[in-house]
N, C-alpha and C positions, 0 to 999 in steps of 0.2 A: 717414531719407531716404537715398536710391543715388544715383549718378549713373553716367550711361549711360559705360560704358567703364570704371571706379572699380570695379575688385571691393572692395577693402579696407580702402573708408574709407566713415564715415557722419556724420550728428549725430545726435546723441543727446542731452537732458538739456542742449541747448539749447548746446551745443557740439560742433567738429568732430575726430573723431579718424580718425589714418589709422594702420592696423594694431595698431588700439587706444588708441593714448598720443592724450591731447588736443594737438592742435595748438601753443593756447596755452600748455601747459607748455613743451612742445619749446623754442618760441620764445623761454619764458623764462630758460629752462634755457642754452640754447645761444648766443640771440642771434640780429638782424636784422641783416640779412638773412640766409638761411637757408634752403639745398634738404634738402628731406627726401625719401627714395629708400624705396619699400617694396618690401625681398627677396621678400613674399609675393606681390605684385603681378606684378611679375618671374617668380617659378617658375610662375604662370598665366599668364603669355603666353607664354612659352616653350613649356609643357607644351600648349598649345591647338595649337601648330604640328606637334609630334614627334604627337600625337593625328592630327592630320589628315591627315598624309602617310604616316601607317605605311600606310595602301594602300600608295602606291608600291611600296614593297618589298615589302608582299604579294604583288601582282600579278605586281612584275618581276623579284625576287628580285635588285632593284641596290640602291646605298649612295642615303640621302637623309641631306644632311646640313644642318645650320643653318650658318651663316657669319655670325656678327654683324657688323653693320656699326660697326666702332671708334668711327668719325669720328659715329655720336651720343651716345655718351658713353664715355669710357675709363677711367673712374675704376677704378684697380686693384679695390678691393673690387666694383665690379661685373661687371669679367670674369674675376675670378675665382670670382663664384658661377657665372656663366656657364658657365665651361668645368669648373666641379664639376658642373654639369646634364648637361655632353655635348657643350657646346655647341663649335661652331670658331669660328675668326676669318675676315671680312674687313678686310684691313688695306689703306692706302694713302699708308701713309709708314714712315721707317725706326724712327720714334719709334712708330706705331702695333702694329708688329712687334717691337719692343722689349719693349712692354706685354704682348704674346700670350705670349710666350715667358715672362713671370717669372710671367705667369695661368698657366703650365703645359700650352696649348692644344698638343693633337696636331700637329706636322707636316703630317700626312696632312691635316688639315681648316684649313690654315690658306691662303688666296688673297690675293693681293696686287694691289690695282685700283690706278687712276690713270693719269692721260696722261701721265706727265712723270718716269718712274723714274731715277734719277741711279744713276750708275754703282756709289756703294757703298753704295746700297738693295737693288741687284739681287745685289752680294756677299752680303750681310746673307743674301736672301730662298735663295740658293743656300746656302750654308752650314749653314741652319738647312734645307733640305730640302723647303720647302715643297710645299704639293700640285700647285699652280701659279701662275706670273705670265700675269694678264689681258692679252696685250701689245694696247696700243691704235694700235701705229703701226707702220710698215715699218722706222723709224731704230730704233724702242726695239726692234724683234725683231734687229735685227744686233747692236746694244747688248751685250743677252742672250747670242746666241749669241758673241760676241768674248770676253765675261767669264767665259762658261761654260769656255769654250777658255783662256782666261790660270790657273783654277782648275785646269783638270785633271778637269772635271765636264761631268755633260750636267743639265741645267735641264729642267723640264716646264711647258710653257706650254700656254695656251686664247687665243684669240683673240674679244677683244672687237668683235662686229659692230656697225654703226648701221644698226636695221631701217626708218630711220625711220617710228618709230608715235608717233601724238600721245597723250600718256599723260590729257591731259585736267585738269592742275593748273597751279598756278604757274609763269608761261615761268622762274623763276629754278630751278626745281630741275626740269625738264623738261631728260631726257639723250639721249633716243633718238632724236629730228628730225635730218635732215640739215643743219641750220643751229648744231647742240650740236657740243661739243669732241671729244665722247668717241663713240670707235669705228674702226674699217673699214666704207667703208658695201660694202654689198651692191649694190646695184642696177648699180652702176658696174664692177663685178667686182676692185676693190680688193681686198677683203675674201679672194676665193678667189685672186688672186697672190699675196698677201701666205703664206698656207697651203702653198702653192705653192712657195713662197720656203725653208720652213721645213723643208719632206718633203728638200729638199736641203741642210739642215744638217748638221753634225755633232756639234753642242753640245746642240740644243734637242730635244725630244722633244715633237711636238703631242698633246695629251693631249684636249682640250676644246674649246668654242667657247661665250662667256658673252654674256649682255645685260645690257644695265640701262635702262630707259626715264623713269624718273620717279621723285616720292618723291611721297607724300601723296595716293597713289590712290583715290578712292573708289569708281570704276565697276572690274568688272571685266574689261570687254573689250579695255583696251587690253593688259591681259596675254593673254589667247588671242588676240589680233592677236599680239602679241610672240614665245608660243612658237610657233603655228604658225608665223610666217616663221625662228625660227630653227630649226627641224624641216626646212623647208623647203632650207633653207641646208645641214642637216645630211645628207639625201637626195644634192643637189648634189657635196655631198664624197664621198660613197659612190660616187655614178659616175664618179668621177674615182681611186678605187682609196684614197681616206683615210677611215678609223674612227676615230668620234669614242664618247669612252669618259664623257666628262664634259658633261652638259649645266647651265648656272649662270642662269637666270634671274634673277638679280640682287634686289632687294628693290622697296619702294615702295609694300608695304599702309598706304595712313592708317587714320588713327583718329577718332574721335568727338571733335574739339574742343568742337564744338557739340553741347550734351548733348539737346539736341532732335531729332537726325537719327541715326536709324539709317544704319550705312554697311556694306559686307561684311566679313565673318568669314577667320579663315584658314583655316575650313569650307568658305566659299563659293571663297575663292583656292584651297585645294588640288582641288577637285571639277572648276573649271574647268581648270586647268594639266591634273590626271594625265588628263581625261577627252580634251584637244588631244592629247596625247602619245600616250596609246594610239590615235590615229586612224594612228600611223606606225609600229605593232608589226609590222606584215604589210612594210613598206617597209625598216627599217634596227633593226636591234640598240638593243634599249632600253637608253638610258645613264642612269650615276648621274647622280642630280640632285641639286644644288645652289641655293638660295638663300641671299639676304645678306639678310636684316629688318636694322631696325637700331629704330626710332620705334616700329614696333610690339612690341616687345622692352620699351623703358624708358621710352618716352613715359609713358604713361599710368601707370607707377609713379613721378615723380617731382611735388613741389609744391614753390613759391617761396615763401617765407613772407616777408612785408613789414610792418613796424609803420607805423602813421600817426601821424606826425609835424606834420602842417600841414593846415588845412581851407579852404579859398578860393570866395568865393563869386566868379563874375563874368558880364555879361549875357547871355553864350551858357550856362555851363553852371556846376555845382560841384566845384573839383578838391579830390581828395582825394592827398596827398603823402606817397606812401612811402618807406622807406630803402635799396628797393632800385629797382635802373635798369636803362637797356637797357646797359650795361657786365655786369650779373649773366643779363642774359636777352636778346636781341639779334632775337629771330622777330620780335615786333610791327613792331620800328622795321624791321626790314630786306625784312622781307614782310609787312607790315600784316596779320600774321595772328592770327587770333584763338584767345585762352583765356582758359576760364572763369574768372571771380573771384568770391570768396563773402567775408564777414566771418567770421571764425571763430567769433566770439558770434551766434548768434542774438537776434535785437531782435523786440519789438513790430512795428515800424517797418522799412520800407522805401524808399530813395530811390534815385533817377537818380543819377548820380555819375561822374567820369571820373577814372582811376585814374592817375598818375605818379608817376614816380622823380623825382628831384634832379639832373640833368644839363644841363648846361646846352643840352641841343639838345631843338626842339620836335618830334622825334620820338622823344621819351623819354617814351611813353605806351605803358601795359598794355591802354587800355579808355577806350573812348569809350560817355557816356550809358548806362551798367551799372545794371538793380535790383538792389541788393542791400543787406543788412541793413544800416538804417541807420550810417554809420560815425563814431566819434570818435576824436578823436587819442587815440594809446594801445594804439586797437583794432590785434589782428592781422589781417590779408589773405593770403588764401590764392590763389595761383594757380595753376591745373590743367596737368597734362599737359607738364611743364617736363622731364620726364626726359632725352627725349632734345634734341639742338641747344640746351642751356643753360647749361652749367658748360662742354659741350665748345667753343662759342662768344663763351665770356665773357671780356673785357677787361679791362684798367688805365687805358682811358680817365678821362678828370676826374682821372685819378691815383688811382684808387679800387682798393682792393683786393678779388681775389674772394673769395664767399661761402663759409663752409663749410657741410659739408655731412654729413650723417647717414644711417645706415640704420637703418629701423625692420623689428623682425623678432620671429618667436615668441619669440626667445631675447633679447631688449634692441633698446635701442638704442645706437647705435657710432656713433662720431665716424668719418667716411673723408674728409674732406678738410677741415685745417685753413682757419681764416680768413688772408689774407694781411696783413700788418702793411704799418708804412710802411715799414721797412727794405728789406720786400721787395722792394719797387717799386724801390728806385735800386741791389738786390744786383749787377746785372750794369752798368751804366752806372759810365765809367772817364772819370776828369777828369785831363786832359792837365797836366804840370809846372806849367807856366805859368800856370795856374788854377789854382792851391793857393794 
């Protein structure tokens, strides 16, 4: 049995294995709760992207580069295969720049997003060379350019427009409206003062101009909405005497939660982006392109593995109680969003069931009224597409410590992120004299 998005795991023999090792060994072996990451998984969604774009460069003989997005998951051993693939960094904190740099990531490929860069992020982001800072505001471009000048350096930045386009997913992860945080809007002509602002620096070098509209996209046209207006944007700058060398579409390809719905390809993203772009070949110099994936990257290579612990029947429904919560995984409760869950034994037997952690809050649920093979305590649960927004969002809430976590690979499997003890939880918290 496949499951739609899952290249690398099946059942078989009446158990589930991902990159071959049965689940429940894993589980056994290692322990619940339990994120399991498959490397192989990984180098095919990566490799689906470099496949799909290599037009660009055919075509326009400019740089197409990946820029992972940190902030879905940063676990050292994961960008660090990353940037053994080739891959760059988007980063958007000083700590997430921290990680690029001991992953080894190019310079040249590494961008730095966020609204709110503090002054020795942007040291950090200078020092290390970066390709560019996304500047999202007119305070943070003087920022830039003041820190640039106190170094002794000139800085290369891209400016972050709001084209406001409706991406068409969840208003919590919806970036490119005029009513989001993030950007210069355009319409207002913000956007081209700000640029404006910068052609009379002396610190900053305008290098780019980026977007980013949404994450968990499943239509593709609010990205050919997207490039055309920043195309369009980019035009605008040409008449006014500024080349732009860097164009950054940002990320925002979803994935197949729901293993019933086909959704688009990075086939279908790249065919629509390069085919908008070249409508502007005749109008303004074709620039490198840039993209940040981040969930289509590691989503769909990682699973939560949960033992059940406790079986409850009650008059609405049957809760089934596992050991791991929304502290280990945080999408459900925080966007009622959905992944798949299976028993990792296959049963006879099939039943309704709704799936929770041990948190004391009622929105510490995986799955509401789920078929799946029938479940007993003991049994492992497997949950889908946890790679990305999982470990990167997981808490010490209830005072729990997070999960570890594993890579499954042709070559073993590896421990890459220990379990956190109880020490760990009180290692940084300091009790004042008086309370001794």
């Amino acid at each position: 049995m496949k499951f739609l998005g899952n290249d690398t795991v099946e059942i078989k023999d009446g158990r589930f294995f991902i990159d071959g090792y049965d689940a429940v060994e894993l589980a056994e072996k290692f322990g619940t709760p339990l994120y399991v990451m498959s490397e192989e998984q990984i180098k095919i969604n990566y490799n689906r992207y470099i496949e799909a774009f290599k037009r660009w460069e055919e075509e326009t003989g400019k740089e197409f580069i990946v820029a992972y997005a940190y902030k879905a998951n940063a676990n050292l051993a994961i960008t660090k295969l990353l940037s053994k693939l080739g891959c760059g960094a988007d980063v958007v904190s000083g700590g997430e720049l921290y990680i690029a740099k001991l992953s080894n990531v190019p310079s040249e490929k590494i961008v730095f997003n966020g609204n709110c860069k503090t002054k020795e992020e942007i040291i950090m982001g200078i020092e290390t060379k970066i390709r560019s800072f996304n500047v999202d505001s007119i305070s943070e471009l003087i920022l830039i350019n003041e820190t640039a000048k106190e170094l002794g350096e000139t800085a290369n930045i891209a400016f972050r427009i709001n084209p406001n386009v409706n991406p068409k997913t969840h208003p919590k992860i919806s970036t490119g409206l005029k009513k989001n945080k993030f950007g210069l809007d355009v319409e207002s002509g913000i956007a081209l003062k700000a640029i404006k602002m910068a052609t009379e620096m002396e610190h900053v070098n305008v290098v780019g101009v980026h977007c980013h509209i949404g994450s968990q996209l499943t239509d593709i046209s609010p990205f050919i909405e997207e490039a055309r207006k920043v195309m369009d944007f980019v035009v605008e700058l040409k008449k006014e005497g500024i080349e732009i060398e860097d164009v950054n579409l940002g990320g925002g390809l979803g994935i197949p939660y729901e293993k019933d719905k086909q959704i688009p390809t990075q086939k279908d993203l790249a065919d629509a982006i390069i085919n908008t772009l070249l409508e502007y070949k005749d109008k303004v110099e074709m620039p490198n392109l840039i993209l940040e994936p981040g969930r289509s990257l590691v989503a769909t290579a990682g699973y939560l593995l949960g033992r059940v612990h406790h079986i409850k029947e009650t008059p609405i429904t049957k809760w089934v109680m596992i050991d791991a919560g929304m502290n280990d995984m945080m999408r459900p409760a925080m966007y009622e969003a959905y992944h798949h869950i299976i028993n990792c034994k296959v049963k006879d037997e099939k039943e309704k069931v709704s799936v929770a952690g041990g948190l004391c809050e009622s929105s510490d649920v995986f799955g509401r009224d789920r078929e799946i093979d029938k479940p007993e305590v003991w049994d492992i649960l497997a949950i889908f597409d946890v790679g990305a927004y999982g470990i990167s969002m997981a808490n010490n809430y209830n005072a729990r410590g997070r999960p570890r976590m594993v890579l499954t690979s042709k070559k073993g499997v590896f421990l890459i992120r220990e379990r956190e003890t109880y020490a760990d939880l009180i290692a940084k918290d300091i009790v004042p004299p008086h309370l001794l």
